[in-house]
GUTI-801470 format. One record per residue (C-alpha): residue in one letter; x, y, z. Coordinates in Angstrom, 1 decimal, m for minus. Each point is the difference from the previous one (the first is absolute). Layout:
BEGIN
+----+--------+--------+--------+
! aa !     xx !     yy !     zz !
+----+--------+--------+--------+
!  A !      X !      Y !      Z !
...
+----+--------+--------+--------+
end
This chain:
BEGIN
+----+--------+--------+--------+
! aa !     xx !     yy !     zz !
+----+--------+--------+--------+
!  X !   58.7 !   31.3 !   34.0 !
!  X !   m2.8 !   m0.5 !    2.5 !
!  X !   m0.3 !   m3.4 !    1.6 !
!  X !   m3.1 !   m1.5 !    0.4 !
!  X !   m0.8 !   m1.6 !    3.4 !
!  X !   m2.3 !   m3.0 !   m0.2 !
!  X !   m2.2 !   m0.8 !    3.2 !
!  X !   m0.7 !   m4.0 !    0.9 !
!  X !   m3.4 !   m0.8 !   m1.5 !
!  X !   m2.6 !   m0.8 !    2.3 !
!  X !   m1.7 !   m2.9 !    0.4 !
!  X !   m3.0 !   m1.2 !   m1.3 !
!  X !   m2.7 !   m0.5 !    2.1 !
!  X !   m1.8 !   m2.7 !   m2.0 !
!  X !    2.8 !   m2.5 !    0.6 !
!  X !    1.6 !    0.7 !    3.1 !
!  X !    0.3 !   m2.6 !    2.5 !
!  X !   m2.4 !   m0.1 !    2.8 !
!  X !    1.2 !   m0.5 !    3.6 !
!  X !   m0.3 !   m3.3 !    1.7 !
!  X !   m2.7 !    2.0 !    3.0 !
!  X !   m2.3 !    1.5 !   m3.2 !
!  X !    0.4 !   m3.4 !   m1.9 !
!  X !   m1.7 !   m1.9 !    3.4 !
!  X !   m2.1 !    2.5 !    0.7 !
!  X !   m1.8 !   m0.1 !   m3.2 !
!  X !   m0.5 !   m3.4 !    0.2 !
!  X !   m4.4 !   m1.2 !    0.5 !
!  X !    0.8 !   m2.4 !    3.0 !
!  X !    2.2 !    2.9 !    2.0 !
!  X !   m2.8 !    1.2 !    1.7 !
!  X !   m1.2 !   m3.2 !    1.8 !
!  X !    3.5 !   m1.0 !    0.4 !
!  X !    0.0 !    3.1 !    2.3 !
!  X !   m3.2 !   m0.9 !    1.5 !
!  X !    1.3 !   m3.5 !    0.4 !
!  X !    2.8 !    0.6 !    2.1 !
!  X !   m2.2 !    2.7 !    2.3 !
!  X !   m2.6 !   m2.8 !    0.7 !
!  X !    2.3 !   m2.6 !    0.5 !
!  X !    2.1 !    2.1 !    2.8 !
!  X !   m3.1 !    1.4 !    1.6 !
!  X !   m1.7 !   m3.2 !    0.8 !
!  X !    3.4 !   m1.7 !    1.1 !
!  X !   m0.1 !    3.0 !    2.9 !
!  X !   m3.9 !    0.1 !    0.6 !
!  X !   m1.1 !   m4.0 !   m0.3 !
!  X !    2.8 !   m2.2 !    1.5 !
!  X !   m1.3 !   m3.1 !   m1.6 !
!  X !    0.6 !    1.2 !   m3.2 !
!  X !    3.9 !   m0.1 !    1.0 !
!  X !   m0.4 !   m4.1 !    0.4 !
!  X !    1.6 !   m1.6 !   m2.7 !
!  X !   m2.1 !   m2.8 !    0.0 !
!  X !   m3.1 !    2.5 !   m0.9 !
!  X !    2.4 !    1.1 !   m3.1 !
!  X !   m1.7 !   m3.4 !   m1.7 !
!  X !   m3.0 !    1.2 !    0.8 !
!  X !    0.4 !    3.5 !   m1.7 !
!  X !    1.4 !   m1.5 !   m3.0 !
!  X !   m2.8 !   m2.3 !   m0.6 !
!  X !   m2.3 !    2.7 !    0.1 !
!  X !    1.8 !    2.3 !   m1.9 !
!  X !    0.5 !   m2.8 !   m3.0 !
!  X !   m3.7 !   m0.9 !    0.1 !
!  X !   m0.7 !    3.3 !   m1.2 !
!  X !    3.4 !    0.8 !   m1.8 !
!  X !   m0.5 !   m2.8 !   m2.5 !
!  X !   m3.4 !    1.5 !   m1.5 !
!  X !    1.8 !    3.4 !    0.4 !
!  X !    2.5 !   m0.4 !   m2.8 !
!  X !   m2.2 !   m1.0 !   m2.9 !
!  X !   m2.2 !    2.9 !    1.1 !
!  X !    2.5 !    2.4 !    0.0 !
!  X !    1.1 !   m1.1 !   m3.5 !
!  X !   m3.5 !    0.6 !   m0.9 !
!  X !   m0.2 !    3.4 !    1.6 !
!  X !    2.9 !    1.0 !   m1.9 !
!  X !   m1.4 !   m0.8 !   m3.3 !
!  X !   m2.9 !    1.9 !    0.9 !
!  X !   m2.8 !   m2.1 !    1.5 !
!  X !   m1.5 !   m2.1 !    3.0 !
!  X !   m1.7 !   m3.4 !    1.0 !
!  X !   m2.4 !    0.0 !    2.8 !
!  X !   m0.7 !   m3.2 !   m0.6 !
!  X !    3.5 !   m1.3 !    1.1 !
!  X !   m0.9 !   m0.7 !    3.8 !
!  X !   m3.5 !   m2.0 !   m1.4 !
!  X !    2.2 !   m1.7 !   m2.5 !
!  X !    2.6 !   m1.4 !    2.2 !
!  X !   m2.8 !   m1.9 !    1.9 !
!  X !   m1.0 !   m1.3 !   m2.8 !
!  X !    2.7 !   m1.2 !   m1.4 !
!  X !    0.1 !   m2.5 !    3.2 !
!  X !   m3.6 !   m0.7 !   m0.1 !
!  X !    0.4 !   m1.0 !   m3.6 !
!  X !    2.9 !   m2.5 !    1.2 !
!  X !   m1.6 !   m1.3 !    2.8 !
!  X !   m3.8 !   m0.6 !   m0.9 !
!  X !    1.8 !   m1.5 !   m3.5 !
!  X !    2.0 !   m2.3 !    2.0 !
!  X !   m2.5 !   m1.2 !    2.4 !
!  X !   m2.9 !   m0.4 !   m2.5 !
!  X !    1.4 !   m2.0 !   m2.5 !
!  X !    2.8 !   m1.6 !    2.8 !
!  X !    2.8 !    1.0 !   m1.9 !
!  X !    4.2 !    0.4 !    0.8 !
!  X !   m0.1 !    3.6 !    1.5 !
!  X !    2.5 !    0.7 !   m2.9 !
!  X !   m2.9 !    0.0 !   m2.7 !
!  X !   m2.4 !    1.9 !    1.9 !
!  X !    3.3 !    2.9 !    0.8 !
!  X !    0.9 !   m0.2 !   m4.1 !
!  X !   m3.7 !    0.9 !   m1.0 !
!  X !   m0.3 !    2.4 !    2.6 !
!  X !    3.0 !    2.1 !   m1.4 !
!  X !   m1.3 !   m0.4 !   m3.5 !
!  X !   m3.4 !    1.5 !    1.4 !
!  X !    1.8 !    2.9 !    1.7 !
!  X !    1.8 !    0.8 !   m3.0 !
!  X !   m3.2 !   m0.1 !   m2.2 !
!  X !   m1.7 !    2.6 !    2.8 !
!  X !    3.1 !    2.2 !   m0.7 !
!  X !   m0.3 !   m0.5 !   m3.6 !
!  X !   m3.7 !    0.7 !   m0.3 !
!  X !    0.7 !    3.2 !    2.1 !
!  X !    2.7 !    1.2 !   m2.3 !
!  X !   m1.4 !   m0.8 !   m3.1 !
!  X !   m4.1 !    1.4 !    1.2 !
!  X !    1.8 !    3.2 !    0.4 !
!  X !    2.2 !    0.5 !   m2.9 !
!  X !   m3.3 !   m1.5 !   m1.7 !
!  X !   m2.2 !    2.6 !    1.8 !
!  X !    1.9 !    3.3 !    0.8 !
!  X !   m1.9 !    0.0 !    3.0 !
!  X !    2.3 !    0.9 !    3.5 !
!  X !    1.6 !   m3.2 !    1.8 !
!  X !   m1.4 !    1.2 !    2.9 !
!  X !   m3.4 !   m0.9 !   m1.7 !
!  X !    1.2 !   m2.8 !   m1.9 !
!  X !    1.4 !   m1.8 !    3.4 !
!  X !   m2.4 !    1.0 !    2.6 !
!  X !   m2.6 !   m2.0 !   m2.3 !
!  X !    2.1 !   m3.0 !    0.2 !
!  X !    0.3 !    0.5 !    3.4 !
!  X !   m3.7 !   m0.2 !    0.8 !
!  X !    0.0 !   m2.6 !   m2.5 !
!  X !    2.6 !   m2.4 !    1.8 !
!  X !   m1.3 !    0.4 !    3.2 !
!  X !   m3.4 !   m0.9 !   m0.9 !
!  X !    1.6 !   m3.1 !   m1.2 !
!  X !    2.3 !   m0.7 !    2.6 !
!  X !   m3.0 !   m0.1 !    2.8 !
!  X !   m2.2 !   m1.9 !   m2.2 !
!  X !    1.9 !   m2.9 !   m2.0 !
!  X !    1.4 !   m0.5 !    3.9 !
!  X !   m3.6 !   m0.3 !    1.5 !
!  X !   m1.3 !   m2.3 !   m3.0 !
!  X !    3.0 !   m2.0 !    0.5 !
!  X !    1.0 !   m0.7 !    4.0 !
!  X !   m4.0 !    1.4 !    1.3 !
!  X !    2.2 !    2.8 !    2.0 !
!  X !    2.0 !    3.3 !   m0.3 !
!  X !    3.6 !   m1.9 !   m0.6 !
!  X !    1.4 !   m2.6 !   m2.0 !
!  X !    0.4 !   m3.8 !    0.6 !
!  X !    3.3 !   m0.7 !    1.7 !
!  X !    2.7 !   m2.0 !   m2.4 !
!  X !    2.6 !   m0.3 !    2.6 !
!  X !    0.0 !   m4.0 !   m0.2 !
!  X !   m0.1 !    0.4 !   m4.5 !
!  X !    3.2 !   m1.1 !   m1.8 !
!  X !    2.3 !    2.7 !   m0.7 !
!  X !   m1.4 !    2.4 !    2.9 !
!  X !    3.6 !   m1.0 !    1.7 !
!  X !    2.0 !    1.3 !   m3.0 !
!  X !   m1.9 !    3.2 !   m0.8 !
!  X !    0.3 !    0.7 !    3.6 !
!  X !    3.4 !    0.1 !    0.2 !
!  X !    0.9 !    2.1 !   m3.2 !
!  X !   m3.1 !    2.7 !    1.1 !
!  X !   m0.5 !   m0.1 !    3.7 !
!  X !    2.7 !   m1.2 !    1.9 !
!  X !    2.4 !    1.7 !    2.8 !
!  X !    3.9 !   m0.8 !    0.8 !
!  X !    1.4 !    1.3 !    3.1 !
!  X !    3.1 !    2.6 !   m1.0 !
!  X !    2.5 !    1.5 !    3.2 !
!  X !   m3.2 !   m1.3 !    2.4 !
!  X !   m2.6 !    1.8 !   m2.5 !
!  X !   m2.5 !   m1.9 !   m1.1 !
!  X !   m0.2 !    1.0 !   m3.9 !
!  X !   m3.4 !   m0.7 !   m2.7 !
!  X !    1.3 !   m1.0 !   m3.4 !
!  X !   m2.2 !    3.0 !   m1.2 !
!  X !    2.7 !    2.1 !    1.5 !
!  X !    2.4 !   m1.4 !   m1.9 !
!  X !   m2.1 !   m0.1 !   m3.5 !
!  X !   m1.4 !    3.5 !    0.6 !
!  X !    4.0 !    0.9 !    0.3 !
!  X !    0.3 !   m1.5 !   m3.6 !
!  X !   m2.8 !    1.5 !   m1.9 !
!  X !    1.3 !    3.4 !    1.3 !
!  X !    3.5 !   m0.1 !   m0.7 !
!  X !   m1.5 !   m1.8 !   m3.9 !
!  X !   m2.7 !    2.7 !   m0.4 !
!  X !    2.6 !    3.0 !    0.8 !
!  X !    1.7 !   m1.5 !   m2.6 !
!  X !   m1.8 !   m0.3 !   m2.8 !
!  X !   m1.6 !    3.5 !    1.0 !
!  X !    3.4 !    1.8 !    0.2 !
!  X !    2.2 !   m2.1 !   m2.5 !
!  X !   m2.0 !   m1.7 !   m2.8 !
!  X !   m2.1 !    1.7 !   m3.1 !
!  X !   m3.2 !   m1.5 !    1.7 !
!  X !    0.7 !    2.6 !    3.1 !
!  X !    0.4 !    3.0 !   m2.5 !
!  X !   m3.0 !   m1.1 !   m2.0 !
!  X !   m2.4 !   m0.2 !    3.4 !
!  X !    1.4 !    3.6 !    1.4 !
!  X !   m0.8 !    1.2 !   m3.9 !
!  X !   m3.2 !   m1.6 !    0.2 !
!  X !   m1.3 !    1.5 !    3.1 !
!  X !    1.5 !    3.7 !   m0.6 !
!  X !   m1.7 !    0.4 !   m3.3 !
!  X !   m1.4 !   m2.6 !   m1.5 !
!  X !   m0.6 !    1.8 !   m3.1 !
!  X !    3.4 !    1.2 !   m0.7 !
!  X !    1.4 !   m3.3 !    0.8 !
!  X !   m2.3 !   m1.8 !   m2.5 !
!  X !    1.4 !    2.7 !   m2.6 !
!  X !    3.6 !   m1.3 !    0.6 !
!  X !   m0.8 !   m3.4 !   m0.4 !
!  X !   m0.5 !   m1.2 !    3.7 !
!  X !   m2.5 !   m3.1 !   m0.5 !
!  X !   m2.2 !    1.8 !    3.4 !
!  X !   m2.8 !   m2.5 !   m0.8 !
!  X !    2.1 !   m3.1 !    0.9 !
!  X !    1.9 !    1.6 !    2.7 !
!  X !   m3.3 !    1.0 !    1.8 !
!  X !   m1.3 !   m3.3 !   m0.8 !
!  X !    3.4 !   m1.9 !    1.1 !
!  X !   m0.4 !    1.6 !    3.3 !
!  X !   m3.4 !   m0.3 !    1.3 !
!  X !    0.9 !   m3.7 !   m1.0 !
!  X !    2.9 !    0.9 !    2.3 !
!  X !   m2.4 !    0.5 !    3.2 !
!  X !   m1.7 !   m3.4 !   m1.2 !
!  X !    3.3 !   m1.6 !    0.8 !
!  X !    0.8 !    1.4 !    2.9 !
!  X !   m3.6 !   m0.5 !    1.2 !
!  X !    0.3 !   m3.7 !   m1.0 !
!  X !    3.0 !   m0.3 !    2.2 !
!  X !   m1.7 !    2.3 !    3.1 !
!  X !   m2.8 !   m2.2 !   m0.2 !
!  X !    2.0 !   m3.3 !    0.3 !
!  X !    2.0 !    0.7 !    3.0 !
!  X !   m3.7 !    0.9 !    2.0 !
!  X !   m0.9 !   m3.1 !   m1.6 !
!  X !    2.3 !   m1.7 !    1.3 !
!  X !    0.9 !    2.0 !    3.3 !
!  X !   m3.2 !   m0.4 !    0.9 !
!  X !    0.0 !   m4.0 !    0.3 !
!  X !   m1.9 !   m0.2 !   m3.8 !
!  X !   m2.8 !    1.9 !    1.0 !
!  X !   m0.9 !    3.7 !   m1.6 !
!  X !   m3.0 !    2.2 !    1.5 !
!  X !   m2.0 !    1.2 !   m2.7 !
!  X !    0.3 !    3.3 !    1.3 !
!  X !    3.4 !    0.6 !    0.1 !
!  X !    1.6 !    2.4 !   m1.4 !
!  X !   m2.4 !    3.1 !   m0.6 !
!  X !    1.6 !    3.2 !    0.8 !
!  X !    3.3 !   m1.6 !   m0.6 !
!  X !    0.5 !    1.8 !   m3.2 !
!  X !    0.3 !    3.6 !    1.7 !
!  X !    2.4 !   m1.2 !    2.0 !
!  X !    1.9 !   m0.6 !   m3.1 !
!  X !   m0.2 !    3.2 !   m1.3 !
!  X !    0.5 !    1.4 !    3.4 !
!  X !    3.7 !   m1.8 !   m0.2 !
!  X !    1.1 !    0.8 !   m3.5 !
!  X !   m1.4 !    4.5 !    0.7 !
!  X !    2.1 !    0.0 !    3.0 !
!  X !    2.6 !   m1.8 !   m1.5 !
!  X !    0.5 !    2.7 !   m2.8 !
!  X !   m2.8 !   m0.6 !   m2.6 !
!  X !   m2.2 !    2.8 !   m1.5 !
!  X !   m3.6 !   m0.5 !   m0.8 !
!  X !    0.5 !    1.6 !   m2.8 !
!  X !    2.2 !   m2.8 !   m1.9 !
!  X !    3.5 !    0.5 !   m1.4 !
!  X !    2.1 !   m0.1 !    3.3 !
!  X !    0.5 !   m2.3 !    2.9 !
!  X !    2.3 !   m2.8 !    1.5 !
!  X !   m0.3 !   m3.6 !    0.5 !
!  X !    2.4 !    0.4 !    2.9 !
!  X !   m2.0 !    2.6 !    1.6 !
!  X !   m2.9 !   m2.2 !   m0.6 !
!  X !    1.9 !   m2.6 !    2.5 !
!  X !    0.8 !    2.7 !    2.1 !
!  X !   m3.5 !    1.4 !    0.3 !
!  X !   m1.2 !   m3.5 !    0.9 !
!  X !    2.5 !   m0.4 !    2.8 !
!  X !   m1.0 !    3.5 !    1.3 !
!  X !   m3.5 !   m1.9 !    0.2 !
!  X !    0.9 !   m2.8 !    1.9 !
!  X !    2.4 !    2.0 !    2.3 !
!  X !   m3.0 !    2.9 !    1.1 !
!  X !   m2.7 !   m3.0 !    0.5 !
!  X !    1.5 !   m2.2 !    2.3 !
!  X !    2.3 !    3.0 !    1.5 !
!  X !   m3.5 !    1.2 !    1.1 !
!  X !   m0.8 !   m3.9 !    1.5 !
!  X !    3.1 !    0.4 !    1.7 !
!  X !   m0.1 !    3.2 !    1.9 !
!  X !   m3.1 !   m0.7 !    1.0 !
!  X !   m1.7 !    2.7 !   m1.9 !
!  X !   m3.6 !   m0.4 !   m1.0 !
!  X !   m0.2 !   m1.4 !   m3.2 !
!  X !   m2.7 !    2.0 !   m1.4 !
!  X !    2.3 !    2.7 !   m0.4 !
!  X !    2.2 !   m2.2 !   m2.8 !
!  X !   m2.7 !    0.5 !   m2.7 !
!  X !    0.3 !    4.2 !    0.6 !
!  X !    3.7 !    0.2 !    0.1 !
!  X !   m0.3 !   m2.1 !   m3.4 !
!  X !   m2.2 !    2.4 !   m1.6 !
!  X !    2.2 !    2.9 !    1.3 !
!  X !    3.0 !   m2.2 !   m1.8 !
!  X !   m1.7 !   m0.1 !   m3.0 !
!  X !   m0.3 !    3.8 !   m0.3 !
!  X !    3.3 !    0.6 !    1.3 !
!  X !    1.9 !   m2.0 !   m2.1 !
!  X !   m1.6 !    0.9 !   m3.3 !
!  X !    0.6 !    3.5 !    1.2 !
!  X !    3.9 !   m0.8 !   m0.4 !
!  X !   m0.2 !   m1.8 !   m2.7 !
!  X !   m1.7 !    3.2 !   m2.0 !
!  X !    3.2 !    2.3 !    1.7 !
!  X !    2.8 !   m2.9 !   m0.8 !
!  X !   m1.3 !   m0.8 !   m3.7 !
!  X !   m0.3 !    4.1 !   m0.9 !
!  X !    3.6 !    0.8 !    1.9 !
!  X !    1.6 !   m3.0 !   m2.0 !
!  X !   m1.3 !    1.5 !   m3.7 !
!  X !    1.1 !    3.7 !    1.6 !
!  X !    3.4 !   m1.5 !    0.0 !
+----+--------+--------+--------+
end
């Protein structure tokens, strides 16, 4: 009787395990994790500031003021749309607080509390004009942008006869706000902003919800194909409309620590160009244009990037003009890698 020999079945493809190395590297934020770690150990061997750790404050600070913006807009990106008229928005937010204050001489508290409900109303209006509309965010924001910086320079000429708001360093409550949005601590001989410390916090609370909650799936749904997601129920209206209100927020809270970092006094100025810097963060951090893909983490990580090539140029002793071409070159680069890691990740 013949015997029948029975070889080992192979293993299915679809549901083998994937190695640790491919799991990382097809990851959005690898990239300017990579890119991280090159700039960091090239300007600790060409600008010997930038090895004193009393400068490490300094790169921080710089690095949150731009981080904080970065991760509602890279929550945005991923569900498939922009704001240009973040950078505007955030000056606004501490105009409204300040001229509100001062005018009617209220507790700084009030004049922060409408602010934020104004910020999120912008956000709102934004969300809703485009869902309303169909019309591109890129349209729908860049007229609100024009739109709050005409206001910002003219209700702050009408009401202090100059190109900055009133001061309300001696108002009640300036002392409180101060210290929750714009004060420093000294850690290991480092002096530390509290927007270090908050921009920590709304990372590590954004990655979450992003990576762990139903919201997260529905705003990757929503920005991959927003058709498809509305057919499986995905409520893409609201979660578009949840987080433009998103960058409200976080304007709101950008706006009051240069309110009050700034002694209570905001240029009406302020601000414009800001919102590319933004973008600039969350495209090197692992964000496509395109919507559907992206990290909050590599948003962080794009905005530290930032800080660490601006004043790594300051202290080498490089001219600066040269910063603005490397960022451009940055920008290209890193959407470049983006493109390669997002297409190698679904070959796998």
């Amino acid at each position: 009787m013949a015997s029948t020999i029975t070889s080992p079945a192979s293993a299915d493809d679809r549901v083998s395990a994937r190695s640790l190395g491919a799991r990382l590297l097809s990851r959005p934020e690898i990239g300017s994790l990579v890119g991280a770690a090159v700039i960091l150990v090239f300007f600790l061997i060409t600008a010997t500031p930038f090895r004193n750790i009393d400068n490490t404050g300094t790169i921080l600070y710089q690095a949150a003021l731009i981080g904080v913006m970065a991760v509602p807009v890279s929550l945005l990106m991923i569900g498939g749309e922009f704001d240009l008229s973040a950078g505007v928005a955030v000056t606004t937010s501490g105009l409204t607080a300040g001229i509100l204050s001062y005018q009617f001489s209220l507790n700084v508290w009030v004049g922060v509390i409408v602010a934020l409900v104004f910020s999120l109303a912008i956000g709102a209006f934004n969300g809703w004009l485009l869902m309303r509309t169909g019309l591109p965010s890129f349209l729908v924001s860049l007229g609100t942008f024009f739109i709050l910086q005409g206001l910002n320079i003219a209700v702050t000429r009408i009401t202090s006869g100059a190109v900055a708001s009133n001061s309300i360093s001696d108002m009640d409550g300036f002392g409180a706000a101060k210290a929750i949005f714009a004060s420093e601590f000294k850690l290991g001989g480092v002096t530390v902003k509290i927007i270090v410390v908050w921009w920590i916090v709304f990372v590590a609370i954004a990655a979450w919800v992003l990576l762990k909650t139903q919201i997260g799936n529905w705003i990757f749904a929503a920005g991959g194909d927003a058709a498809a997601a509305r057919a499986v129920g995905v409520p893409v209206k609201k979660v578009k409309i949840g987080l433009f209100m998103a960058v409200g927020f976080f304007a709101w809270f950008t706006g009051m620590q240069l309110l009050f970092n700034s002694n209570g006094v905001v240029q009406s100025g302020e601000g414009v160009g800001k919102e590319f810097l933004y973008i600039i963060a969350a495209v090197v951090g692992g964000c496509l244009l395109t919507g559907g893909y992206g990290s909050v983490l590599g948003g962080a990580i794009g905005a530290l990037i930032f800080s660490m090539v601006q004043l790594g140029v300051v202290y080498a002793g490089w001219n600066p003009d040269w910063f603005k071409a490397f960022l451009g070159a940055m920008l290209l680069l890193a959407t470049i890698v983006n493109l390669v890691v997002k297409n190698r990740a679904e070959a796998r």
